[in-house]
N, C-alpha and C positions, 0 to 999 in steps of 0.2 A: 536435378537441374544441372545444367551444363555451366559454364565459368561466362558464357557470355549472357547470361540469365537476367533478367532487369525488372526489379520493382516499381511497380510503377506509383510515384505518390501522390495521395489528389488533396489539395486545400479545402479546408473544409467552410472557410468563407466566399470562397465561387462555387465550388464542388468541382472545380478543373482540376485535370490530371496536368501538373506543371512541372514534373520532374522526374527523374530516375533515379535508381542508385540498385548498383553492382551484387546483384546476392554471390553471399559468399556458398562455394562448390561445398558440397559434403566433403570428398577428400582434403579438405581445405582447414575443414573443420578438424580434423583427426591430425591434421599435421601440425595446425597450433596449438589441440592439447598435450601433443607431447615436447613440444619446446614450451610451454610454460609451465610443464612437470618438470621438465631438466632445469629450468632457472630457479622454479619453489624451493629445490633444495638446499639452495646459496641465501636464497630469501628469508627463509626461515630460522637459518645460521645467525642473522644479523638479528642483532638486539633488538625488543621491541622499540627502545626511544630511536632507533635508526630507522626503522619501518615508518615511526609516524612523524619521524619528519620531512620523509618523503609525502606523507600524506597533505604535512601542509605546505608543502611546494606546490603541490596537484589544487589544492585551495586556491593558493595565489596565482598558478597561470589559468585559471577560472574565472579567478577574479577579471583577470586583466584581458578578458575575453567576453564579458559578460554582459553586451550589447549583441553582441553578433550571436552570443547563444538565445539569445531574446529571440531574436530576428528568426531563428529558425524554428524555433518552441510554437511563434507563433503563425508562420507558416504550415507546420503539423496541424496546432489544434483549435486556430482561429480566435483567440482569445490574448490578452492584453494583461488586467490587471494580475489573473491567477498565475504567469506566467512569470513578471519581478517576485513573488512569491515564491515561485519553484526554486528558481535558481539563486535566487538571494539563502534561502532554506536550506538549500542542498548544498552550497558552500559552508553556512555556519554548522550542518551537521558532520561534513568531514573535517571542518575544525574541533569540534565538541569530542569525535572519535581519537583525535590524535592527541587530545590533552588527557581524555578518558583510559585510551586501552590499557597503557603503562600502569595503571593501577588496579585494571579489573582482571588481569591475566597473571598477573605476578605468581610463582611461584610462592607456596607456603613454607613456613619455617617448620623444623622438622616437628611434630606432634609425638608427644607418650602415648604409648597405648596400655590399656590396663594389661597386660600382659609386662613386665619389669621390663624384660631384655629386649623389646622391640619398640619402634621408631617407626612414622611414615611419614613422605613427605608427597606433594600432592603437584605433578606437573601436567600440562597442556601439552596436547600432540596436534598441530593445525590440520585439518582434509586436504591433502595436496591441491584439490582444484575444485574449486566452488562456480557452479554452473547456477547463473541468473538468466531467469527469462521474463523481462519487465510488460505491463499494459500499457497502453493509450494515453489513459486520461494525464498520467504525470511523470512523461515517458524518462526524464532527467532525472528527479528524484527517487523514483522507484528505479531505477537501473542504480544507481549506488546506494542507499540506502543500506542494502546490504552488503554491495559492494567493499564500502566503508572499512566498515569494522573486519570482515575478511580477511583484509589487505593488512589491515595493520596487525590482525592473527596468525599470519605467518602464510595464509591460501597465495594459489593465486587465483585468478579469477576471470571466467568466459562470461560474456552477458550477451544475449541476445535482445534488443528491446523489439517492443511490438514495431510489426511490418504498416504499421499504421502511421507511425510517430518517429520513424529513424535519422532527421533530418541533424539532429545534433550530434551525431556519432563522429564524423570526419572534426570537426571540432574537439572533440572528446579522445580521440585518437592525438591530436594534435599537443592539446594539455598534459596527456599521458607524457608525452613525448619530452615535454619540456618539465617535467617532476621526475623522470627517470623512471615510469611506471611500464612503460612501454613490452619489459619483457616478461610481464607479470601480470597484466590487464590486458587482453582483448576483447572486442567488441566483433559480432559477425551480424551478417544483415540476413533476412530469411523470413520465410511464415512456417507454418509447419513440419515440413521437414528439416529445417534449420532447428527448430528447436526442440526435435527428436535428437537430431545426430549430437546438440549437446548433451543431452541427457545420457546417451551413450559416453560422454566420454567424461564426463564429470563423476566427481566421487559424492556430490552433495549436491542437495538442488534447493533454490529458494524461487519458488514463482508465485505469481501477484496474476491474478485474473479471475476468470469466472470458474463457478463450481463444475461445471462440465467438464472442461480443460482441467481444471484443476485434479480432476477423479481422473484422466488419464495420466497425468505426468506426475499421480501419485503411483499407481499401478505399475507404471517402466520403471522408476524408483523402487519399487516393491520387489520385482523382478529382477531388478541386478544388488540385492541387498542395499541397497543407499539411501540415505535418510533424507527425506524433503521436508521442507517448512512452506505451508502452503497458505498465502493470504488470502481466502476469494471474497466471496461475495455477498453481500450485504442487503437487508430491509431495516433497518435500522428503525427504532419508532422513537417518540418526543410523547411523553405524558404531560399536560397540563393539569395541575388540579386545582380545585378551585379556591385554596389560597393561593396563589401564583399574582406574581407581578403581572398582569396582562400582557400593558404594552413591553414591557423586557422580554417576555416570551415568545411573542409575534414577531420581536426583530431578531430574536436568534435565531429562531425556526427559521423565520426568511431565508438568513445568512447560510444558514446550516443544508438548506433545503435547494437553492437557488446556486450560490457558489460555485463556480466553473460550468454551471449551466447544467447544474447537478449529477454534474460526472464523475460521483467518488461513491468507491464501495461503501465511506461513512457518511452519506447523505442523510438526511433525516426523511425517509420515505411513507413515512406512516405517522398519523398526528390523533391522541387519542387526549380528550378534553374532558372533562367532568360538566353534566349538564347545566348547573349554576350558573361559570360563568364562561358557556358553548358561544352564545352569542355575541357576547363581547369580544371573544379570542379571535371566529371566525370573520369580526368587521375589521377589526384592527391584522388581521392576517391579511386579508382583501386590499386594505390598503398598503402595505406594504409593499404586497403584489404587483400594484398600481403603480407604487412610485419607480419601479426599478423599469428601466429601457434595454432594446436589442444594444448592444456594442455594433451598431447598423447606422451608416457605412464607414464611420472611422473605429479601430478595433479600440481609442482609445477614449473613447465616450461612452457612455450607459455600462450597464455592468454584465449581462446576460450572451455570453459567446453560441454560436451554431455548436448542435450535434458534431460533434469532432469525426467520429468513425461512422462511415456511409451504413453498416450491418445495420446499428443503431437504429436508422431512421425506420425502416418497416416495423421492427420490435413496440418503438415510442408507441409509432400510428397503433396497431393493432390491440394496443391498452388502452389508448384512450378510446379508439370506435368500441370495445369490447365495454368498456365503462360509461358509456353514453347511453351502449343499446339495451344493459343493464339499469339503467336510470338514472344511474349518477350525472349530476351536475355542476357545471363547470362556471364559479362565479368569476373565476380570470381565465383568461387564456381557453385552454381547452383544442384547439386547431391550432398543424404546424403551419408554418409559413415560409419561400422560399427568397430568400433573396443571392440565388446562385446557389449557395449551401443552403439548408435547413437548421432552421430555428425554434425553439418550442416557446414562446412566451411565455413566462413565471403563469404558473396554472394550478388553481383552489380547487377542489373538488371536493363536492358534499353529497349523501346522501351516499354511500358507496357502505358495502359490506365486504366479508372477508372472502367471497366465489369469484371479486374481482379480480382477474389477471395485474390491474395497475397495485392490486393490495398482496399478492401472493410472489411474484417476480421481480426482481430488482429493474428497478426503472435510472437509466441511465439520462437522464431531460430532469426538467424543473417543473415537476409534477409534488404535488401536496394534495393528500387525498385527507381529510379529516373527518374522524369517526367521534360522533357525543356519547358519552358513556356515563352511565350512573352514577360508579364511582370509584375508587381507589382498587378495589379488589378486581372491578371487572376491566380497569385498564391495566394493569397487571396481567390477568388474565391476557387479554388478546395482543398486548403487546408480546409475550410470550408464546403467543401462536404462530411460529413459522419454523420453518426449515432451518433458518438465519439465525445468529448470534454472533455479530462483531460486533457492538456498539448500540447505546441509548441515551437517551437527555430524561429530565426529570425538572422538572419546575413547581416547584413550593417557596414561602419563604418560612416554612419550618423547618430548620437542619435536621430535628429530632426523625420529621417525616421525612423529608429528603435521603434522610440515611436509611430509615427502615422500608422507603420502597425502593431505592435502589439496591440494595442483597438480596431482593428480590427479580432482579431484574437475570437476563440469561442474556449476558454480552460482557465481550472482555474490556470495555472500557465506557464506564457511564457518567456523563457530563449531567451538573447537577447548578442549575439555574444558568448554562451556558446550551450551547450543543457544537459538535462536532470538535468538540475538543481535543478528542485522541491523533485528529493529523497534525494541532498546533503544540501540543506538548510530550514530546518525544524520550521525556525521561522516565515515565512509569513505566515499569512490567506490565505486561496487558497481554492474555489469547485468545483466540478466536473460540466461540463455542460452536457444537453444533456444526452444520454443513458452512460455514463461515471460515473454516479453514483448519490448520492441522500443524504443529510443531511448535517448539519455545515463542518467547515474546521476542519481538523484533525491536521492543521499546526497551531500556533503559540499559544500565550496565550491564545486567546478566545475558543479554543479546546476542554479546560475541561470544558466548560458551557455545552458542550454535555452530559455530567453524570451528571445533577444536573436541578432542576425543579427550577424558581425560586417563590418565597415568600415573597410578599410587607407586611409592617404592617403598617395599617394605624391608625394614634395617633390624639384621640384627645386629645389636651394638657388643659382642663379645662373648654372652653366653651361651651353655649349648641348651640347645631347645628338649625338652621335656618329652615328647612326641617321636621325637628318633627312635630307630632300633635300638635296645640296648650294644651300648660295646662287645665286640666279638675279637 
């Protein structure tokens, strides 16, 4: 691509292309990783409580932007309330980084080793330059998320967020600016070969997308020895059994299932019920269904935002005709609908088996497909039938059971009489199983060992070692 190259952006509440914005050249890309390799060096120099409290400068001129980053969140992905959530989120978690990392990086005191005369002590070395390449659906928080903790690890840090959702970037350049992050954060605009040429020049990769993409910018990674941490892609299922609170169940599912217009890899995609009590779960699911509206035409009423990324909509359509023509029925929703953008309406589906593309693929719409099952072992069973392991929900109100069918469960983070728990609680360890993704946990303190190599030294405090030649 040439330097006068132009992305072109489309809202996805009209589906109009309303904007542009400047791809950054490949050469462009290769000339700011190496001025933010030559500033790492100084960066890294500085203490961590210096690092993060530039972190929460970068909080505060966030803060105090944090209408107008709205404004453009929601010209990206056409959505309202998921939107005060991103970035309200995304500021309290690069505050949580900056009171955090000073205690999870520390250098340890020196250790005895059963050997007498020796000593170790255990330091951090940061990856000079951490290459993110963010998705769509939560284009703010997934662009520092990992950002984060990086920063305050001593990296610096390239992000490319998706070509879909760049609308906050010039904002985000701007806040850099006024935190003094500016020669140690950058941001490039691109699709594909923009987020090649970071991978080329970064020493560590953290990308967030689909397993596709993801199995490639594992392999370029693989190829220049560099280690990726890969979040993709999700079927995420909800067990009901049949002690379960009903109605408590139906509205998390809902929530779980619906939320952002069911744009997260941790949607709850799959809904498997024990036959007892099938019919109660499926009426009171129905009506949940029912009570939620389009965010149609102000973004700041009803709760259900448009398909954000145009790719999206033929994918939606071609599960739901595939599960219709199949048999499955559709007690809500079922048909998209246009109002400019496309919209999926909250959509129940029953009578569906496991051949259906809407039960085998990650469904990116507010699609609930639910399967009646016999009983605790056989939803076990099909819940564990997929490709997928990032996440599961579990609803009993016996802890005893709760516990023992969740260790049964193949997902790195299982909500237990909630669902979708793992994007609102950010301080477990949790990984991906399965084609769901690849490298440490992105949650909790151990996180930021992901940008940093570690470094034993081993001491000898005086004597001579055992093992040498003898004296000559």
């Amino acid at each position: 691509m040439t330097e006068t190259s132009q992305l072109a952006l489309r809202n996805p509440r009209t589906g109009e292309i309303d904007a542009q914005m400047p791809v950054t050249p490949v050469d462009a890309i290769h000339r700011l990783a190496a001025s933010l390799r030559a500033a790492q060096a100084d960066w890294a120099r500085q203490t961590i409580e210096a690092r993060c409290q530039r972190l929460d400068a970068l909080a505060d001129a966030m803060q105090a932007r944090r209408a107008a980053f709205c404004k453009v969140l929601l010209a990206d992905t056409g959505r309202w309330h998921e939107t005060q959530i991103e970035v309200d989120g995304t500021i309290a978690a690069i505050r949580r980084w900056a009171a955090q990392a000073p205690q999870c990086l520390a250098d340890d005191e020196p250790r005895q080793e059963a050997i007498p005369f020796i000593q170790t002590r255990q330091t951090w070395v940061p990856y000079p330059l951490l290459g993110v390449i963010s998705p769509w659906n939560f284009p703010l928080m997934l662009t520092l998320i990992d950002a984060a903790p990086a920063l305050a690890a001593g990296c610096s840090v390239i992000a490319k967020p998706s070509e879909v959702t760049p609308r906050f970037v010039p904002l985000l350049r701007e806040a850099l600016a006024e935190a003094g992050l500016e020669q140690v954060f950058a941001l490039v605009i691109g699709a594909g070969a923009t987020g090649q040429a970071v991978i080329e020049v970064s020493d560590t990769i953290c990308f967030t997308g689909s397993v596709a993409t993801g199995r490639k910018v594992g392999e370029a990674c693989t190829r220049r020895f560099i280690p990726a941490s890969l979040e993709l892609g999700g079927k995420d299922p909800a067990l009901v059994l049949s002690d379960a609170d009903i109605e408590h169940a139906a509205r998390a599912i809902a929530w779980a299932g619906f939320v952002n217009g069911g744009q997260s890899c941790m949607s709850i995609e799959r809904v498997y019920v024990e036959a007892p009590v099938a019919d109660r779960f499926i009426a009171a699911l129905v009506a949940q269904a029912n009570a939620l509206q389009l965010a149609w035409p102000d973004p700041q009423q009803g709760q259900i935002g448009p398909i954000i990324a145009a790719s999206q909509i033929a994918v939606v359509r071609r599960q739901l005709d595939d599960a219709r023509a199949r048999g499955a029925r559709a007690l809500t929703g079922g048909e998209l609908v246009e109002h400019g953008g496309t919209w999926c309406p909250p959509t129940v589906l029953v009578d569906v088996d496991e051949d259906m593309l809407v039960m085998r693929e990650e469904t990116f719409a507010t699609v609930l497909p639910v399967v009646v099952v016999a009983d605790e072992a056989e939803a076990i069973a099909r819940a564990n039938g997929t490709e997928f392991g990032l996440s599961a929900a579990v609803f009993t109100q016996s802890p005893e059971r709760a516990q023992r069918v969740a260790r049964q469960l193949e997902g790195g983070g299982i909500s237990i009489n909630d669902a979708s728990l793992t994007g609102m609680v950010q301080t477990a360890e949790k990984q991906s199983f399965k084609f769901s993704g690849m490298g440490g946990s992105r949650m909790g303190k151990a996180s930021i060992r992901r940008f940093v190599r570690a470094r034993a030294l081993l001491i000898n405090t005086g004597a001579a070692s055992p093992w040498w030649f003898p004296a000559v």
